[in-house]
N, CA, C, O and CB atoms as a CASP TS submission, in Angstrom:
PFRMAT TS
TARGET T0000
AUTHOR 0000-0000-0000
METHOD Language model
MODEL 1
PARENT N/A
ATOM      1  N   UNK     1      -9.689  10.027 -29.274  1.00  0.00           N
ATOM      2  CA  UNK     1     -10.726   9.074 -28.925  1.00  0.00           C
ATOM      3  C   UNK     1     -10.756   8.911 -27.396  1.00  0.00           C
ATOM      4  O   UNK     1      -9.761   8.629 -26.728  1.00  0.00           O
ATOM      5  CB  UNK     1     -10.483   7.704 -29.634  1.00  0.00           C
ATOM      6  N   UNK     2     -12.170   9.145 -26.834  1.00  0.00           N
ATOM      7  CA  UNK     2     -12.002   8.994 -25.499  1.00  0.00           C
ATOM      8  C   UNK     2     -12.261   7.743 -24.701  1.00  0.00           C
ATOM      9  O   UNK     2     -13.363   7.208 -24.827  1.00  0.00           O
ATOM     10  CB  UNK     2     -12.671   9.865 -25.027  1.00  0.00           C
ATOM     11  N   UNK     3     -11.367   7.221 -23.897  1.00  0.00           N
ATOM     12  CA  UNK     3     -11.615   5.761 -23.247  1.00  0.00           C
ATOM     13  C   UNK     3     -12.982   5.546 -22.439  1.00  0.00           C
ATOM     14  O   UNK     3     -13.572   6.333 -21.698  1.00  0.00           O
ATOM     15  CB  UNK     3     -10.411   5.448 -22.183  1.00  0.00           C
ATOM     16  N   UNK     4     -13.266   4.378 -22.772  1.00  0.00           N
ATOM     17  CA  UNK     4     -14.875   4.037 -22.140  1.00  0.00           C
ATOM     18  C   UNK     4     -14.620   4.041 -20.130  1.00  0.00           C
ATOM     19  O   UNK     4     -13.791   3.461 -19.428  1.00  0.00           O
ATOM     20  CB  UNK     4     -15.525   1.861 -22.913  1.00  0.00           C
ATOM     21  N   UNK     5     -15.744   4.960 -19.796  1.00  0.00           N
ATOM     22  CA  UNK     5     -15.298   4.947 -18.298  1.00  0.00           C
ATOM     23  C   UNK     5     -14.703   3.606 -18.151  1.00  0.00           C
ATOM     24  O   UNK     5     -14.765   2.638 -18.908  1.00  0.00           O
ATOM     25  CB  UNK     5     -16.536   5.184 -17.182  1.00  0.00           C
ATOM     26  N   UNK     6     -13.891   3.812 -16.588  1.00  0.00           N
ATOM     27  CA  UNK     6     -13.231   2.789 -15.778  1.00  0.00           C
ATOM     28  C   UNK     6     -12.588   1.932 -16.599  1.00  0.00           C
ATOM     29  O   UNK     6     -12.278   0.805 -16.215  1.00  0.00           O
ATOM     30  CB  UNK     6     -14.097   2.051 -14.928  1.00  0.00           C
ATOM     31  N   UNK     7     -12.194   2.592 -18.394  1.00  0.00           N
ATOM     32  CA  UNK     7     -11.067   1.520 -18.975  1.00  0.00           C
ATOM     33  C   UNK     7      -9.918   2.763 -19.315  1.00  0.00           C
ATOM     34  O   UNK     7     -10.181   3.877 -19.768  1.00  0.00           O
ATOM     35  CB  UNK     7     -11.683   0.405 -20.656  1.00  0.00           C
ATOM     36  N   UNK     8      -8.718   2.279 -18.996  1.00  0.00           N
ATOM     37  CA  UNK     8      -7.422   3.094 -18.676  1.00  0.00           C
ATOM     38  C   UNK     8      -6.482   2.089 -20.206  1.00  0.00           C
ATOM     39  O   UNK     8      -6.770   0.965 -20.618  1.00  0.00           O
ATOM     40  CB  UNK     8      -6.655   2.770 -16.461  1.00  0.00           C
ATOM     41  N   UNK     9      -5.207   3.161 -20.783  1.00  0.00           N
ATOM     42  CA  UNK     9      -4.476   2.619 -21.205  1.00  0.00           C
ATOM     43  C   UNK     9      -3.088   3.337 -20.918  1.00  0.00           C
ATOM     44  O   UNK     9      -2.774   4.305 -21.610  1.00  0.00           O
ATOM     45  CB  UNK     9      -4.896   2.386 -22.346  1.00  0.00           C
ATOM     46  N   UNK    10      -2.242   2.872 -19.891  1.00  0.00           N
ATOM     47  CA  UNK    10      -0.896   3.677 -20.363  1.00  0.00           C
ATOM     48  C   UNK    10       0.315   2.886 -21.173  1.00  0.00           C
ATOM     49  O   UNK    10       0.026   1.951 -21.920  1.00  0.00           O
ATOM     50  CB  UNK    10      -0.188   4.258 -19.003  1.00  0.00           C
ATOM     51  N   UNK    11       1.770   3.338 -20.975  1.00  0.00           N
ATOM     52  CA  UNK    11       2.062   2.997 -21.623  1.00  0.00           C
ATOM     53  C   UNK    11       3.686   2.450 -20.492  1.00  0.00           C
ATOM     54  O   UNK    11       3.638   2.887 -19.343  1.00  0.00           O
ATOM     55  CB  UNK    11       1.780   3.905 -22.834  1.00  0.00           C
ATOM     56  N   UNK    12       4.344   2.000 -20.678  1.00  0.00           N
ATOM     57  CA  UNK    12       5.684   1.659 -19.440  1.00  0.00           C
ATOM     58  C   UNK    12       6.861   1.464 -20.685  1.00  0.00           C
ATOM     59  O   UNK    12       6.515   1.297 -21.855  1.00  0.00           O
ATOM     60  CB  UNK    12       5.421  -0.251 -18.146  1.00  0.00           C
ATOM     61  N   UNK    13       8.176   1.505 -20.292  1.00  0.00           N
ATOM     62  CA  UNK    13       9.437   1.393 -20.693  1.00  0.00           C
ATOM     63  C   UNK    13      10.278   0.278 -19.861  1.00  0.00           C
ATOM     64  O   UNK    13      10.434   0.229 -18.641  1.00  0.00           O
ATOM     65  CB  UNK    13      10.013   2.741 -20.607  1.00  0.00           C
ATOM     66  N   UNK    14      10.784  -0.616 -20.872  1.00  0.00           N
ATOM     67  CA  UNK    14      11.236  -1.682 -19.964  1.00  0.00           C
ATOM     68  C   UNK    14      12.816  -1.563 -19.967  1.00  0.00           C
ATOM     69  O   UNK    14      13.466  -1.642 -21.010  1.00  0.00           O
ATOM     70  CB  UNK    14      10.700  -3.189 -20.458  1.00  0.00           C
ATOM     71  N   UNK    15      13.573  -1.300 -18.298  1.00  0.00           N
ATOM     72  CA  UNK    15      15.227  -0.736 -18.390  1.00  0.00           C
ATOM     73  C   UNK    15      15.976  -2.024 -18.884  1.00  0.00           C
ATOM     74  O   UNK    15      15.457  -3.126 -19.061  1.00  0.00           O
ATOM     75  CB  UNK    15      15.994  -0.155 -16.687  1.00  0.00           C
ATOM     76  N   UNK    16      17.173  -1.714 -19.058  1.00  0.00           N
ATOM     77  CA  UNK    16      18.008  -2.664 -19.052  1.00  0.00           C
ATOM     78  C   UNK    16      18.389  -4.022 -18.125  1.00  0.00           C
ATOM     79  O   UNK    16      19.246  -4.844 -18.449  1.00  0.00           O
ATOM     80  CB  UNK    16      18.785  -2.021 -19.100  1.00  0.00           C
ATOM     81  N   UNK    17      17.574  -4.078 -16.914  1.00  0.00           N
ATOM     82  CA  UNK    17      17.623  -4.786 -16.380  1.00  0.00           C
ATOM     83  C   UNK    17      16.117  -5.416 -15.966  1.00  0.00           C
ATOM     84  O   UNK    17      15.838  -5.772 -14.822  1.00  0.00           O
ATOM     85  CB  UNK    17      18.438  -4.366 -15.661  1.00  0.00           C
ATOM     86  N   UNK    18      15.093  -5.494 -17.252  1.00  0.00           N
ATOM     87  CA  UNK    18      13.668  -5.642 -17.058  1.00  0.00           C
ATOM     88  C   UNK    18      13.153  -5.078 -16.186  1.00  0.00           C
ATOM     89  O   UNK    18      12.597  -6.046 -15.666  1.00  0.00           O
ATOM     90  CB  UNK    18      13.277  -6.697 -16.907  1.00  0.00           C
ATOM     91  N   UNK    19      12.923  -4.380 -15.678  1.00  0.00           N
ATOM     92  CA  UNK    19      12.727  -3.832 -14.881  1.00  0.00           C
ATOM     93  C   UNK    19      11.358  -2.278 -15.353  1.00  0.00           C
ATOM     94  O   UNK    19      11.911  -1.232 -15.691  1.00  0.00           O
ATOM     95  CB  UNK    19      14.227  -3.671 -14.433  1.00  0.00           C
ATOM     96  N   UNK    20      10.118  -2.265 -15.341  1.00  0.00           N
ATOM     97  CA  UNK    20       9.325  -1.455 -15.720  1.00  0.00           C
ATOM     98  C   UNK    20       8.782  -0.118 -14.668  1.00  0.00           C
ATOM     99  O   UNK    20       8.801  -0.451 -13.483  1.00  0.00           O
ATOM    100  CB  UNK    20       8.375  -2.325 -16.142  1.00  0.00           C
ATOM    101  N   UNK    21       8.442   0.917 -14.848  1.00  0.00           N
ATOM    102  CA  UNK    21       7.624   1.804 -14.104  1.00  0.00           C
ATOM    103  C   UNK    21       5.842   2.260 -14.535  1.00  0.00           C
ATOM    104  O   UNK    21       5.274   2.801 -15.484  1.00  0.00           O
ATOM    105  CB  UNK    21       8.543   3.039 -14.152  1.00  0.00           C
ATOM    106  N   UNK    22       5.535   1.792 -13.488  1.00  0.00           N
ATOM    107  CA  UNK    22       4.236   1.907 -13.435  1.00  0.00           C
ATOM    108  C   UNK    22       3.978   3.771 -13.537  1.00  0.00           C
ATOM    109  O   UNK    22       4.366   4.573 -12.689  1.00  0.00           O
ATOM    110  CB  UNK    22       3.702   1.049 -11.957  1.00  0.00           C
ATOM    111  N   UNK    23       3.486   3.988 -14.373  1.00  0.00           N
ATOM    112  CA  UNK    23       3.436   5.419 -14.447  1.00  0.00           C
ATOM    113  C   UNK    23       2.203   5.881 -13.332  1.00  0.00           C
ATOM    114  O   UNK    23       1.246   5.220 -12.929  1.00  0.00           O
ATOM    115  CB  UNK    23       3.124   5.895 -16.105  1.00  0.00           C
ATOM    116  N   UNK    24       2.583   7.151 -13.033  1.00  0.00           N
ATOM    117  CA  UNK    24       1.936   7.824 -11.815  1.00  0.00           C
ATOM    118  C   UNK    24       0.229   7.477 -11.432  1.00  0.00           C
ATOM    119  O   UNK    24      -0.496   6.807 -10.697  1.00  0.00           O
ATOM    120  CB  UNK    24       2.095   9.461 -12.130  1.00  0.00           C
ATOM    121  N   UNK    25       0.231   8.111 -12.127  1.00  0.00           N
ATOM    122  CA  UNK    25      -1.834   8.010 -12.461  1.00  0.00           C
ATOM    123  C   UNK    25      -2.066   6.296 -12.193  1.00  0.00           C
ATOM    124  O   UNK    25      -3.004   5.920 -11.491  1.00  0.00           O
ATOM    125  CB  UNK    25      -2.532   8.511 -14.843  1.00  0.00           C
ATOM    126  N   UNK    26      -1.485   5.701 -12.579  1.00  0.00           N
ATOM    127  CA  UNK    26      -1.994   3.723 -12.637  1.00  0.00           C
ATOM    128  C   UNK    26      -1.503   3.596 -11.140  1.00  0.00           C
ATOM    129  O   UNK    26      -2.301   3.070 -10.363  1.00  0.00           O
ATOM    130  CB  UNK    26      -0.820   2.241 -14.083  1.00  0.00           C
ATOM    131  N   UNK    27      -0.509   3.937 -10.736  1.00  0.00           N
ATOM    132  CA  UNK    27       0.027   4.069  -8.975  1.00  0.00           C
ATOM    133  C   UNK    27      -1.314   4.473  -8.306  1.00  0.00           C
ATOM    134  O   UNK    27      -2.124   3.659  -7.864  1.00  0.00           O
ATOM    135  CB  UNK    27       1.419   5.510  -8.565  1.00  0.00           C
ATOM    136  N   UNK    28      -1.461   5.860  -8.282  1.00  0.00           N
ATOM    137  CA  UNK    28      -2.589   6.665  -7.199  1.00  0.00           C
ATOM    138  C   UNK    28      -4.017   5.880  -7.774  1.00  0.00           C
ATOM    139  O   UNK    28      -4.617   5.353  -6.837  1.00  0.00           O
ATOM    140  CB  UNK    28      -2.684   8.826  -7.460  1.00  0.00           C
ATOM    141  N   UNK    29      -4.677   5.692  -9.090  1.00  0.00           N
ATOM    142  CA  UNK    29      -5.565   4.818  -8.776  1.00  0.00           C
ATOM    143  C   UNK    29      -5.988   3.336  -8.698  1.00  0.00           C
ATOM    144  O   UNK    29      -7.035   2.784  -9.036  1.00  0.00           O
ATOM    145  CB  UNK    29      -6.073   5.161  -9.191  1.00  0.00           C
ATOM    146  N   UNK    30      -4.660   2.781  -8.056  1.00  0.00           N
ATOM    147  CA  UNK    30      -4.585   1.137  -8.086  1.00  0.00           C
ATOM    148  C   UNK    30      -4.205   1.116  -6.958  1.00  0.00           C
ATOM    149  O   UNK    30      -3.844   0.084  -6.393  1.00  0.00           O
ATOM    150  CB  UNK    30      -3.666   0.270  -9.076  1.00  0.00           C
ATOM    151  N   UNK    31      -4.223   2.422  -6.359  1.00  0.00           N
ATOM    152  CA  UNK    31      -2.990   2.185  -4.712  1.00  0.00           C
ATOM    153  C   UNK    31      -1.646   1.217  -4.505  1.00  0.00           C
ATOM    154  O   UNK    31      -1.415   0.317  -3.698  1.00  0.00           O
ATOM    155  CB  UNK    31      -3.915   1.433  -3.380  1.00  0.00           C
ATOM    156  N   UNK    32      -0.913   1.761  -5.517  1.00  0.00           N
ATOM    157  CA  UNK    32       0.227   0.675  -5.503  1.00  0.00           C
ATOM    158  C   UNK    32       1.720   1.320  -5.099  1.00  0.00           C
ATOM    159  O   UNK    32       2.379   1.993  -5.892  1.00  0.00           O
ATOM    160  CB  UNK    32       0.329  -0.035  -7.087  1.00  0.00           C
ATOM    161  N   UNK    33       2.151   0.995  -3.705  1.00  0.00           N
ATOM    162  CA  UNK    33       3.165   1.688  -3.397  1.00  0.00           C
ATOM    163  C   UNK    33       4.758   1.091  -3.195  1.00  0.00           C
ATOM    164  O   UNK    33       4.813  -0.136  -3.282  1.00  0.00           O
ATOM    165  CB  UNK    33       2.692   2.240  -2.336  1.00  0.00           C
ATOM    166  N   UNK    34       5.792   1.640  -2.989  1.00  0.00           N
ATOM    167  CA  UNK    34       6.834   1.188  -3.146  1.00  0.00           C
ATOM    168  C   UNK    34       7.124  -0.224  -2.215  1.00  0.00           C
ATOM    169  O   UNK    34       7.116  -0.156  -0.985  1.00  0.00           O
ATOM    170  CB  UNK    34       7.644   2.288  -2.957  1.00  0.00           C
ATOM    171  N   UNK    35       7.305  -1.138  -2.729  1.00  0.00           N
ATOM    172  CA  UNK    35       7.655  -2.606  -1.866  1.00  0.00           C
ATOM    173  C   UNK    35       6.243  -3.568  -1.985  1.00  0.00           C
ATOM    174  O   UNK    35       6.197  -4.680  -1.459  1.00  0.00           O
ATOM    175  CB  UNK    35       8.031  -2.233   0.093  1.00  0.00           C
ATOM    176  N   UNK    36       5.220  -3.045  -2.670  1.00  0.00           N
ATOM    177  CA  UNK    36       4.209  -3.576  -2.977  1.00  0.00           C
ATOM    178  C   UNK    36       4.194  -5.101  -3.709  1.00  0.00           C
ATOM    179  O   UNK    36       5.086  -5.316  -4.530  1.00  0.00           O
ATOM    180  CB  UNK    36       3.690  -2.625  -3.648  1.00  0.00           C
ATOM    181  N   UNK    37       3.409  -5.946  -3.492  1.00  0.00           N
ATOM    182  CA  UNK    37       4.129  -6.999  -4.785  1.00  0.00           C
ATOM    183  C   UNK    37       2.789  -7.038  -5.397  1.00  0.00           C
ATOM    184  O   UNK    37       1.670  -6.744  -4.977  1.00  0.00           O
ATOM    185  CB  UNK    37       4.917  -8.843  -4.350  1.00  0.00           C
ATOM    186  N   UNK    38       3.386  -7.637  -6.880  1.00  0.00           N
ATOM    187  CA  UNK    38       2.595  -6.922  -7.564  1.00  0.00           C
ATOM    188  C   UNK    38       2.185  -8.726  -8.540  1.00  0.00           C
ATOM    189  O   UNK    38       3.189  -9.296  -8.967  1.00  0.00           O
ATOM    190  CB  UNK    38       3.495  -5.253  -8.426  1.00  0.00           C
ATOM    191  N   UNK    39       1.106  -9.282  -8.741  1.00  0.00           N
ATOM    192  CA  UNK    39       1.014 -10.844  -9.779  1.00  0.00           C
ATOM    193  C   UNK    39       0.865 -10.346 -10.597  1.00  0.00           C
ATOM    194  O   UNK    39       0.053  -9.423 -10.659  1.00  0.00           O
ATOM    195  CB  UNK    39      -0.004 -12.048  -9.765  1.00  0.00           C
ATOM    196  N   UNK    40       1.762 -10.835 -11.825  1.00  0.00           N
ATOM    197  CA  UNK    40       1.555 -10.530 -13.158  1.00  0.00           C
ATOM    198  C   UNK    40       1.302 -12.005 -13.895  1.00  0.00           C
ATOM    199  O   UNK    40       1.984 -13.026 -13.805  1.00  0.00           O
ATOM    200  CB  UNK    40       2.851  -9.665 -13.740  1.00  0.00           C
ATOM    201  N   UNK    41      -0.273 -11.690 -14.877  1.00  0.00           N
ATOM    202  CA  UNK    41      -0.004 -13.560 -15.503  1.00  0.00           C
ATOM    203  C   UNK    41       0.040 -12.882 -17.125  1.00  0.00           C
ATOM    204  O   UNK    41       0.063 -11.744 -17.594  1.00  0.00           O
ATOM    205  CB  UNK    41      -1.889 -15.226 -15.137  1.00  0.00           C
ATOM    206  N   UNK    42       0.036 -14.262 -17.657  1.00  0.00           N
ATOM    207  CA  UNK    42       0.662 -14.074 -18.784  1.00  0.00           C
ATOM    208  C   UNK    42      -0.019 -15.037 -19.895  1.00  0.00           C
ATOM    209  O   UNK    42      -0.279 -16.181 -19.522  1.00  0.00           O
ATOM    210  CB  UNK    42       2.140 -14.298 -18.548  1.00  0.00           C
ATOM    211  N   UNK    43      -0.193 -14.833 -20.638  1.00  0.00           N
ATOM    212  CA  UNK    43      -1.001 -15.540 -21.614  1.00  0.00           C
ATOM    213  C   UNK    43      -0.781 -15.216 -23.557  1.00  0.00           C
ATOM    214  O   UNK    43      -1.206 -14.263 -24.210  1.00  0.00           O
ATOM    215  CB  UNK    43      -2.564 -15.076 -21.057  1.00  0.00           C
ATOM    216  N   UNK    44      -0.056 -16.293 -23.971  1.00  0.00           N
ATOM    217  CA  UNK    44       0.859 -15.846 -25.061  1.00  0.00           C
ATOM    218  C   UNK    44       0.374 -15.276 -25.974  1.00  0.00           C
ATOM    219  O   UNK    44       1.032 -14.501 -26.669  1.00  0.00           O
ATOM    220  CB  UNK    44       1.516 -16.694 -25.617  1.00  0.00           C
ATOM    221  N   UNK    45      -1.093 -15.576 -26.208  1.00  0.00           N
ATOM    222  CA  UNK    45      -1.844 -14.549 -27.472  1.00  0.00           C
ATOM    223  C   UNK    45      -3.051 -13.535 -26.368  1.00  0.00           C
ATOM    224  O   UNK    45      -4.213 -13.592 -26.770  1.00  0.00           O
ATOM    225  CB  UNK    45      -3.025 -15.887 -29.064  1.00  0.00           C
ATOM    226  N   UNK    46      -3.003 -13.354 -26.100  1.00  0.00           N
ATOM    227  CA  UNK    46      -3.557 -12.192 -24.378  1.00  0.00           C
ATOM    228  C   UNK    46      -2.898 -11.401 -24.146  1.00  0.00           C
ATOM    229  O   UNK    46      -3.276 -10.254 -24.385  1.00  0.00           O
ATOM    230  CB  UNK    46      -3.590 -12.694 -22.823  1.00  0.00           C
ATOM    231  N   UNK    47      -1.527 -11.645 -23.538  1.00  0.00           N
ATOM    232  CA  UNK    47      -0.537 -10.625 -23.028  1.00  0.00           C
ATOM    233  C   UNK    47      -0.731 -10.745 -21.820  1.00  0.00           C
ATOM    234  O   UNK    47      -1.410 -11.698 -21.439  1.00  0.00           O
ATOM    235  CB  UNK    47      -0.623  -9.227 -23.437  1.00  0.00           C
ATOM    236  N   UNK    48      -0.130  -9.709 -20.769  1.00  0.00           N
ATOM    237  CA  UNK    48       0.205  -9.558 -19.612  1.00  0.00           C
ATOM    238  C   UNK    48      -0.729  -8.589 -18.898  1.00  0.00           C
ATOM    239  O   UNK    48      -0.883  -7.424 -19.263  1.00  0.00           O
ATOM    240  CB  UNK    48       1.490  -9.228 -19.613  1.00  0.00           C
ATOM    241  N   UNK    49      -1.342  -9.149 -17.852  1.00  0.00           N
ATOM    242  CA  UNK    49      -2.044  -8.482 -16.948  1.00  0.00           C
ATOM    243  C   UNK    49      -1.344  -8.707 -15.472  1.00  0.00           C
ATOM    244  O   UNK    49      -0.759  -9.694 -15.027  1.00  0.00           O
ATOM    245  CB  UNK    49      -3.513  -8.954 -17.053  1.00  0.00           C
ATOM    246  N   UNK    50      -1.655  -7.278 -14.814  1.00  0.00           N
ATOM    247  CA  UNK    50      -1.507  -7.128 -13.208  1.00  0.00           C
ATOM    248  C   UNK    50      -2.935  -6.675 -12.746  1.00  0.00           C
ATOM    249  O   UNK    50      -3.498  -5.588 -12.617  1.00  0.00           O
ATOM    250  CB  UNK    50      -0.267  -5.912 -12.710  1.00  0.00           C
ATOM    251  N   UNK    51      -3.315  -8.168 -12.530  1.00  0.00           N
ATOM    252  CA  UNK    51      -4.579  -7.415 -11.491  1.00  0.00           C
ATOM    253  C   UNK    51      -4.368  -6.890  -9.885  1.00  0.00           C
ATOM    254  O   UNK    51      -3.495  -7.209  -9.078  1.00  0.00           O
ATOM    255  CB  UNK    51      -5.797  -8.580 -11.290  1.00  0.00           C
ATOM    256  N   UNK    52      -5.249  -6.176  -9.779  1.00  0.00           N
ATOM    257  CA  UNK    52      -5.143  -5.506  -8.347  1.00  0.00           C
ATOM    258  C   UNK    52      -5.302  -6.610  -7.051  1.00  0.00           C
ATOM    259  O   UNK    52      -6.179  -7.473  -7.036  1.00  0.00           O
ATOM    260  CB  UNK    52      -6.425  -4.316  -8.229  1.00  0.00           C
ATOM    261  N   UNK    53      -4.225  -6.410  -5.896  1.00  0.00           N
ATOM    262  CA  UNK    53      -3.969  -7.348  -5.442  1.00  0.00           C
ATOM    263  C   UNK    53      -5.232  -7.510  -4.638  1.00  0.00           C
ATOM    264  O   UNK    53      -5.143  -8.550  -3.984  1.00  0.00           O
ATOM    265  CB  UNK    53      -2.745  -7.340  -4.905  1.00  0.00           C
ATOM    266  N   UNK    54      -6.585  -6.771  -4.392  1.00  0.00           N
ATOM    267  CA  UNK    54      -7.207  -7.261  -3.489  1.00  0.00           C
ATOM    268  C   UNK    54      -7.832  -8.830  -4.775  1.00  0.00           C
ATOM    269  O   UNK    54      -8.343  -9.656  -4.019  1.00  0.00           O
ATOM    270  CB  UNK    54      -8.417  -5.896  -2.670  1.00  0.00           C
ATOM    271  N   UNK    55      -7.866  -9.056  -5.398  1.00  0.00           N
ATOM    272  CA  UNK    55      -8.279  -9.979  -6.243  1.00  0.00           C
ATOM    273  C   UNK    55      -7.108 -11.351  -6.417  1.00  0.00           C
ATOM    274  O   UNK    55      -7.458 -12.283  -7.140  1.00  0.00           O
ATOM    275  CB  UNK    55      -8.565  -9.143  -7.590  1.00  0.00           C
ATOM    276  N   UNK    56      -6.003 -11.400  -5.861  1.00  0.00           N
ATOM    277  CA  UNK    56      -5.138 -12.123  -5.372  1.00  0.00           C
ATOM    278  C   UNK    56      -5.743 -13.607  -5.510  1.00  0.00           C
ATOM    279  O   UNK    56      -5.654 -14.501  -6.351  1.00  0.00           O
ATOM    280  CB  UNK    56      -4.800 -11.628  -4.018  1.00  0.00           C
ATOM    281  N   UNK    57      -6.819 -13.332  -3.495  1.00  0.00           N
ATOM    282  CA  UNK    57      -6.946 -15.023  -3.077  1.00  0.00           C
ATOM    283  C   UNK    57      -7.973 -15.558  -4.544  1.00  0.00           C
ATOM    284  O   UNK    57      -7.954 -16.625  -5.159  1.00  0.00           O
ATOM    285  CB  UNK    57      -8.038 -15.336  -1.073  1.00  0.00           C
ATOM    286  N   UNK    58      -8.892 -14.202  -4.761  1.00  0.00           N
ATOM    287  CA  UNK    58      -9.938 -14.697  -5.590  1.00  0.00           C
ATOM    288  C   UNK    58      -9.537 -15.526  -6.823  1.00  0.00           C
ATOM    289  O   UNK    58      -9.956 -16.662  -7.045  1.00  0.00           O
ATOM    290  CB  UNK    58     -10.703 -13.586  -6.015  1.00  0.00           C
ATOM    291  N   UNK    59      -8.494 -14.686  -7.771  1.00  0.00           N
ATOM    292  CA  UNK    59      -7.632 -15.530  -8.844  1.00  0.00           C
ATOM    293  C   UNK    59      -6.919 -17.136  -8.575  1.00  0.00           C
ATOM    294  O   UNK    59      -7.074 -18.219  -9.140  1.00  0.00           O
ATOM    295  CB  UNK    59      -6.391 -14.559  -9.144  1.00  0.00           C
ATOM    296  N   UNK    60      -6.144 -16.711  -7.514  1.00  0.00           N
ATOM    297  CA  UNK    60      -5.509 -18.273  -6.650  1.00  0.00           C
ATOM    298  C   UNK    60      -6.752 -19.533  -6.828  1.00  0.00           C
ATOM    299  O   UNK    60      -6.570 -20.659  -7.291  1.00  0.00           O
ATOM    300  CB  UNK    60      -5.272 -17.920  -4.465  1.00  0.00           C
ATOM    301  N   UNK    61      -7.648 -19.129  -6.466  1.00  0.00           N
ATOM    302  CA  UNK    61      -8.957 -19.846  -6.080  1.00  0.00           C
ATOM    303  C   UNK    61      -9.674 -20.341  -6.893  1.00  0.00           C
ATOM    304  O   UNK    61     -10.340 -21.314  -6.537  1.00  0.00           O
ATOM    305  CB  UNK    61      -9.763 -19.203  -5.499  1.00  0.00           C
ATOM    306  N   UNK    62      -9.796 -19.803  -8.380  1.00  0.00           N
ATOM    307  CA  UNK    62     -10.087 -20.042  -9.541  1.00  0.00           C
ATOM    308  C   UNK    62      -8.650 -20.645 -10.594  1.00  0.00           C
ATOM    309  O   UNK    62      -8.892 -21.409 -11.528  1.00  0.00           O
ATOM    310  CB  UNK    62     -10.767 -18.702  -9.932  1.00  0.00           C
ATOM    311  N   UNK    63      -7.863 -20.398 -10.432  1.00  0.00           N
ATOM    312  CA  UNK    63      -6.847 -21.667 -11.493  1.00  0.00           C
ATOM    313  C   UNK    63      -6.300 -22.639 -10.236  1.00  0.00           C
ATOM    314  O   UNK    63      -5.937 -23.691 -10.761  1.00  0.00           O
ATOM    315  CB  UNK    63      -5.036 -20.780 -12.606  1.00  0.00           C
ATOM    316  N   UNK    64      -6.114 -22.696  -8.891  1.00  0.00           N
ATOM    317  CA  UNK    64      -5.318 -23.795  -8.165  1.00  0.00           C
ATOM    318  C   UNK    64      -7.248 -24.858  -7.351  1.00  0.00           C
ATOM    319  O   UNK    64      -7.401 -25.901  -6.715  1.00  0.00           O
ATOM    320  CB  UNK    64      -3.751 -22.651  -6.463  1.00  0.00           C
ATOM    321  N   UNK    65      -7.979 -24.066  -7.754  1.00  0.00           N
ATOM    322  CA  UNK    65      -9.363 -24.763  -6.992  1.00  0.00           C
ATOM    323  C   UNK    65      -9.646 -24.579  -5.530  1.00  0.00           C
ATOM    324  O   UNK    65     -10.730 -25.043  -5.175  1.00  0.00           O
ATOM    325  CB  UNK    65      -9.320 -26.311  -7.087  1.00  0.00           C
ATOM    326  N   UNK    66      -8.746 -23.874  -4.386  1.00  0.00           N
ATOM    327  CA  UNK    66      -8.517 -23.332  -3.331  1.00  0.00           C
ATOM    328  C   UNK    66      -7.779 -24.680  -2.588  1.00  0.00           C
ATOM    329  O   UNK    66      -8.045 -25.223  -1.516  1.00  0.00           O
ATOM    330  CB  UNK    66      -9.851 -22.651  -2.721  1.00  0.00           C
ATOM    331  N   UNK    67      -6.729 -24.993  -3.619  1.00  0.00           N
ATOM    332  CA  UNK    67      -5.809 -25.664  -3.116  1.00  0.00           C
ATOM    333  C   UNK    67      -4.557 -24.719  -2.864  1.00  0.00           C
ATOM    334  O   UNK    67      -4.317 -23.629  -3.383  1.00  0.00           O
ATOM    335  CB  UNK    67      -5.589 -26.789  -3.964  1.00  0.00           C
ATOM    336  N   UNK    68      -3.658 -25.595  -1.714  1.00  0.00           N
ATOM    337  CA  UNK    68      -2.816 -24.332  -1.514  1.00  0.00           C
ATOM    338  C   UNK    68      -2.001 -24.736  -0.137  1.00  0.00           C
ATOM    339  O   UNK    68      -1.196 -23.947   0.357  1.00  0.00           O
ATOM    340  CB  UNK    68      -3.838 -22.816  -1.347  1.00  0.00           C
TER
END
């Protein structure tokens, strides 16, 4: 089954010390490089998203109200 453009699914392994790897392909097209930091939120029937950090202040801005 082929994914609908611009929607991606991989898959990560979590080590013994939580610790995950972003597999290659999600790196080169998210531009995400070593020492990068990375927001992850979390939502108990949702799951876990990392949005791309240029979307950072925008997220901040929408749950804190551009308090800060």
């Amino acid at each position: 089954m082929a994914n609908p453009q611009g929607k991606y699914a991989w898959t990560a392994t979590v080590g013994e010390k939580g610790q995950i790897v972003i597999p290659k392909q999600a790196r080169e097209l998210f531009n995400i490089h070593p020492g990068d930091t990375l927001l992850l939120l979390g939502d108990e029937q949702l799951g876990i998203a990392i949005p791309p950090q240029a979307q950072f202040e925008e997220i901040y801005t929408k749950i804190f109200g551009g308090q800060g």
